[in-house]
N, C-alpha and C positions, 0 to 999 in steps of 0.2 A: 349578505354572505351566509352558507348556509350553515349550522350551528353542529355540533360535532356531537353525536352522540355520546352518552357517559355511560361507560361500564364497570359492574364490580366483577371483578376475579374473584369468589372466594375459592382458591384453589392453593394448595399449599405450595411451597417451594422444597420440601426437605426429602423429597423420593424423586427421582430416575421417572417414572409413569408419570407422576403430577405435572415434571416442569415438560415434559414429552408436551403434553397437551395445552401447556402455556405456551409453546410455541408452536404450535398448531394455530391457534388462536391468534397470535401474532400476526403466524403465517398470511390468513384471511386477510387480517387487518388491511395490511399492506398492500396486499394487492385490488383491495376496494376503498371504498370511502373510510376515512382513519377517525377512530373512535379516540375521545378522552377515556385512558384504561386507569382504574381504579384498583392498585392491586397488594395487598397488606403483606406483609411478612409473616406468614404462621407456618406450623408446622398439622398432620393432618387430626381433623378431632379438634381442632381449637374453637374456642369461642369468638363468635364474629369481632372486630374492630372495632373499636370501642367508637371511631367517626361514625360507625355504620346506623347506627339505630338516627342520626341527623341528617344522612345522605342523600340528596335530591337527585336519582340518574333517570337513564332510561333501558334499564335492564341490567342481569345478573346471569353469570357462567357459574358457580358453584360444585364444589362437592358437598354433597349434603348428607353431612356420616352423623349429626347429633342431630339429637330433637332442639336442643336450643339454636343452631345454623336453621332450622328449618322452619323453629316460630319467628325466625327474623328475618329470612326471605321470604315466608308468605306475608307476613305484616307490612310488605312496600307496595304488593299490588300488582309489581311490573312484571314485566317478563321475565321469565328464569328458564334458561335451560339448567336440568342437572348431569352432570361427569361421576356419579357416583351408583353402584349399584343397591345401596340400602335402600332407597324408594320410603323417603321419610314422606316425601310428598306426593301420593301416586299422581293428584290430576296436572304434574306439569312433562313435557316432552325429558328424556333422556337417552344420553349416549353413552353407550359401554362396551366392553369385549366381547365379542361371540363366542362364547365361554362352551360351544359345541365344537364350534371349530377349533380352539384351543386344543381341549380335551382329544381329537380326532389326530391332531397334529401329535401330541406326545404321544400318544396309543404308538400310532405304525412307525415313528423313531424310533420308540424301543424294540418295537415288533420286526422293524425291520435292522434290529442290531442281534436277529436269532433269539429274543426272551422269550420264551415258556411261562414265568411267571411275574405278575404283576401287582404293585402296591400304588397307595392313594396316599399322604400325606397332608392335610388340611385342618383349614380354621373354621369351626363351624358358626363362630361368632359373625364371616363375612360371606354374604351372600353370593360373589361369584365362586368363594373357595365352594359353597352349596353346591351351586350348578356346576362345576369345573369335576367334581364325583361323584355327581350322579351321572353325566355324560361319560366322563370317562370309565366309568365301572359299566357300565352299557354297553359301550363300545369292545370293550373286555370279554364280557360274557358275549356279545353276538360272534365273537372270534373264535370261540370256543374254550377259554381259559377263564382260571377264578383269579379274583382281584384281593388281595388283603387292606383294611383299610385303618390309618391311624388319623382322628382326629383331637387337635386338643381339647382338653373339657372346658365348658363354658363355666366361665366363673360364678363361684357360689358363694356371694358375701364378700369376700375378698381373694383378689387376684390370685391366682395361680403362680407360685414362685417358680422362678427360673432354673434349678435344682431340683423340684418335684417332679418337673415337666420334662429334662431331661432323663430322669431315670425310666418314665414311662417312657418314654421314645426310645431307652436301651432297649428297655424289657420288649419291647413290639420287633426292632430289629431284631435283638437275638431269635426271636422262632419264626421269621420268615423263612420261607424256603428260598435256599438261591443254587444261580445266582437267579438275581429278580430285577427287572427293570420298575424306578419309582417316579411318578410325577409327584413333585410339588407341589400345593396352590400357589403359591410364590418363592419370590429371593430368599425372601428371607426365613420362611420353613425350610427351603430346600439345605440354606445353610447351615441352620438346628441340625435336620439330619446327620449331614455331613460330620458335622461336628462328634454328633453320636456315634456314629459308623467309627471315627478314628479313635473316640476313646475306648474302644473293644475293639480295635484294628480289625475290623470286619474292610477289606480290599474296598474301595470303590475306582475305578467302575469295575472290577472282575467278578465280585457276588452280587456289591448292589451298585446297581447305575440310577442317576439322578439327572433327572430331570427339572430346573425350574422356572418360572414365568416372570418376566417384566426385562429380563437381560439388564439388569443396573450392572453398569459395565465395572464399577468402584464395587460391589457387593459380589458380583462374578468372579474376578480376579483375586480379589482377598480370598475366598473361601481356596479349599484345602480338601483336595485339587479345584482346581479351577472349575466352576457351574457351567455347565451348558443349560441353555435359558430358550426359553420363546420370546422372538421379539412383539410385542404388541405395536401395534401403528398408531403411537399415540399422536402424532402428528395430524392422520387424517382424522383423528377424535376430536381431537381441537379444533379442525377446522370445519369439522362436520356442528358440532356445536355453537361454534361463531357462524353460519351460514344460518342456520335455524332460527339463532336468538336475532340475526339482521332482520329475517321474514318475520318476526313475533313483532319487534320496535318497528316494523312496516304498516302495522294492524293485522298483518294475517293470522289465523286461528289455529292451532297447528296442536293435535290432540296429546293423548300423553302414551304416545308409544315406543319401544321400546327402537334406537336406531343402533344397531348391532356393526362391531368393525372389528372387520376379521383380523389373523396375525400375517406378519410379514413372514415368518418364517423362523428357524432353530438356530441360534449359534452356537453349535456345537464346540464345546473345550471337554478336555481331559474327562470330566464326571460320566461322559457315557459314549466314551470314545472307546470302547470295544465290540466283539462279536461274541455274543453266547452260542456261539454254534461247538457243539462236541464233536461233527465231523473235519476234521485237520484238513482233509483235500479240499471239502465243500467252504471251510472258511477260506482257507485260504485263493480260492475261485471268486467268494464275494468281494476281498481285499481286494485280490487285483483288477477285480470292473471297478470299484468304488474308486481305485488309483487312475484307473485309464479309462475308465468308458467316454470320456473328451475324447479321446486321442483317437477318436476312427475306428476301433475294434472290432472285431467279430468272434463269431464263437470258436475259430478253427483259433486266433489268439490266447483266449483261457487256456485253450485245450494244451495248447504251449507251457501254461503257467502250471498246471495241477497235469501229478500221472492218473489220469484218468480216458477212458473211454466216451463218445462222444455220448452213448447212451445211458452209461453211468452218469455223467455228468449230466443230462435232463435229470433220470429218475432221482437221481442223490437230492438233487437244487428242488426240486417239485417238490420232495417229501416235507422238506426241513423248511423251504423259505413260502411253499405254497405258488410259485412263478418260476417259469422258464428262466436260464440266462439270460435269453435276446431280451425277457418282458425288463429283466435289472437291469440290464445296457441302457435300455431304452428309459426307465425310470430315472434314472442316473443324471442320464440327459437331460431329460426334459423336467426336471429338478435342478440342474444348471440353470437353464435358460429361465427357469421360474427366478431365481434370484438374481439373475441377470438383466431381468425387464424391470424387477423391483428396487434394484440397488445402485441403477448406472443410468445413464443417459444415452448407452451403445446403439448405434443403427442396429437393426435387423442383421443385414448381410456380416458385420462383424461379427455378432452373437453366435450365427451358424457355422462362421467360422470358428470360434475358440471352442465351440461344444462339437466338432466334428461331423459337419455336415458342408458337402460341397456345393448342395443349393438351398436360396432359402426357403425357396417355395416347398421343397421336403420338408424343411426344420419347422414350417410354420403349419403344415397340414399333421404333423406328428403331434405337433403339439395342441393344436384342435382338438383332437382324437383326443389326445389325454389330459386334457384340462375342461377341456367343451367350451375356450371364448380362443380365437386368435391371438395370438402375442399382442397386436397393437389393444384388441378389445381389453386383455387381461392389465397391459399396460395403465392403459385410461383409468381402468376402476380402482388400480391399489399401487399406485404410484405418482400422486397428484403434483409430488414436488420435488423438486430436484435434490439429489441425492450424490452420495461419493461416490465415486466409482469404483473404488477395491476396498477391502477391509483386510488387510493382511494378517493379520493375527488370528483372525477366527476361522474356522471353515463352516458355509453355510447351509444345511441340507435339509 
């Protein structure tokens, strides 16, 4: 019979992203050959398990956030994939977020809720909060706007109190300019803000709109208003890293580069559920495609919703959004159907149908055009595993 391989987890259990990617991992399991899982109860930063330094396996999944997790996973020899972007150990393989695409995704949400101005909120102590502003501040300036950026300071001798930290984070909000659209590094900065924002009743989202990453769905709903968050696909993380670590305990040689997984997409709640648009007719034109561009529309329907001229209505929507109507109609769409491929199990012909299209063959050559893979290609690549089909509470865009 043939012997089961033995794996450790060092992955924590106490965050929304960690246990995402332990069931990623699962995910794998189950659908191949079943591993003996080795998996400790910590929370993230802990010290390895105390069985761990006597453990005989055949490989390790790991976050590798201390130098002491990482002199005790190279001290075994075995295989390790790492789940963490610190890079204590550069020569083994790793999987992380594409902390470009991240960054690209919150840019054009806020961008595309009318912001003129934008902020960065990050930890510089974590290397994707690193990468996640300097992409996003990029992306900022290639657009033609200045970015403001607040990072908290890196500890000197002793930690940073919680009270020190909030008064800098006033003091930075109070002279932003707004309103201003802000991405988070994560949950849990985003919620800091928020917090700050309310005790100076600075409006969120009408001056500042927040943005943040990881959608802990218990961390998003507490906060005040509610976070809209990027979802991460910690699922395909997990599984992408269980697929690697099987070809490592295979004998394959598999270098240390970096395997990047994009996001699923925005769950938009209350924190940046508005339009910073100052034209009244022009917003209220975006509202109503954002309402009904499903519904079959065309331009001569806007033209219903707002007193406007057909050619006012171009030149107004070009000035302010930078795109025709028909281009937002059509984005709209094909932003449906994007979260439509990634969140459901829907035929084709259904999909075309609930986003308003009477053949699929248009809905699928539309969405070519605007994505550049086919629906089934896009399907394949970021939607490995079966999934809910509605999410009623959030709206996805």
């Amino acid at each position: 019979m043939k012997n089961r391989p033995a794996v450790a987890l060092l992955i924590e259990t106490s965050n929304a992203y960690a246990r995402g990617v332990l069931q990623g991992v699962m995910a794998y399991v189950h659908e191949h050959d079943p591993w003996s899982i080795y998996l400790p109860e910590q929370e993230r930063g802990a010290a390895p398990p105390g069985w761990f330094a006597r453990w005989r396996g055949d490989g390790i999944i790991a976050r590798i956030e201390t130098v002491e997790i990482a002199k005790a996973v190279t001290k075994t020899a075995l295989p390790v994939i790492d789940v963490s972007a610190a890079r204590h150990v550069p020569s083994i393989p790793w999987v992380e977020t594409d902390d470009e695409a991240f960054a690209r995704l919150a840019a054009r949400h806020l961008m595309d809720r009318g912001f003129r101005h934008f902020g960065f909120c990050g930890e510089p102590r974590f290397n994707w909060s690193k990468w996640r502003l300097e992409h996003f501040v990029r992306i900022i300036h290639q657009s033609g706007w200045d970015c403001d950026v607040y990072e908290t300071p890196e500890p000197t001798g002793r930690r940073t109190s919680r009270v020190r930290e909030n008064r800098r984070l006033i003091a930075w909000v109070r002279k932003l300019p707004k309103p201003i659209g802000v991405m988070a590094c994560y949950d849990i900065k985003a919620q800091q803000l928020l917090d700050a924002c309310r005790e100076i009743d600075v409006a969120v989202p009408e001056e500042i709109a927040v943005v943040g990453v990881d959608n802990d769905e218990l961390l998003c709903r507490l906060s005040t208003p509610p976070l809209s968050s990027i979802i991460p696909d910690t699922r395909r993380t997990g599984y992408e890293a269980a697929a690697l670590l099987n070809r490592m305990m295979a004998g394959e040689q598999i270098g240390p580069e970096a395997h990047r997984i994009e996001p699923l997409g925005i769950a938009t709640r209350q924190s940046t559920d508005t339009l910073a648009i100052d034209d009244p007719e022009i917003a209220a034109a975006v509202r109503f495609i954002r309402e009904h561009a499903c519904d079959g529309i065309n331009i001569d329907d806007v033209l219903k919703a707002v007193p406007l001229t057909r050619r006012a209505l171009e030149s107004r929507f070009r000035e302010i959004l930078g795109r025709t109507p028909h281009k937002e109609i059509t984005r709209v769409k094909m932003e449906r159907v994007r979260q439509l491929l990634i969140e459901t199990d829907l035929k084709l012909p259904t999909i075309a149908k609930r986003v308003g299209f009477v053949h699929v063959e248009y809905m699928s050559a539309a969405f070519k055009k605007h994505v550049g893979q086919s629906p089934r290609e896009f399907r394949a690549k970021h939607a490995p595993f079966p999934r809910p089909t509605s999410f009623p509470q959030d709206s996805f865009r």
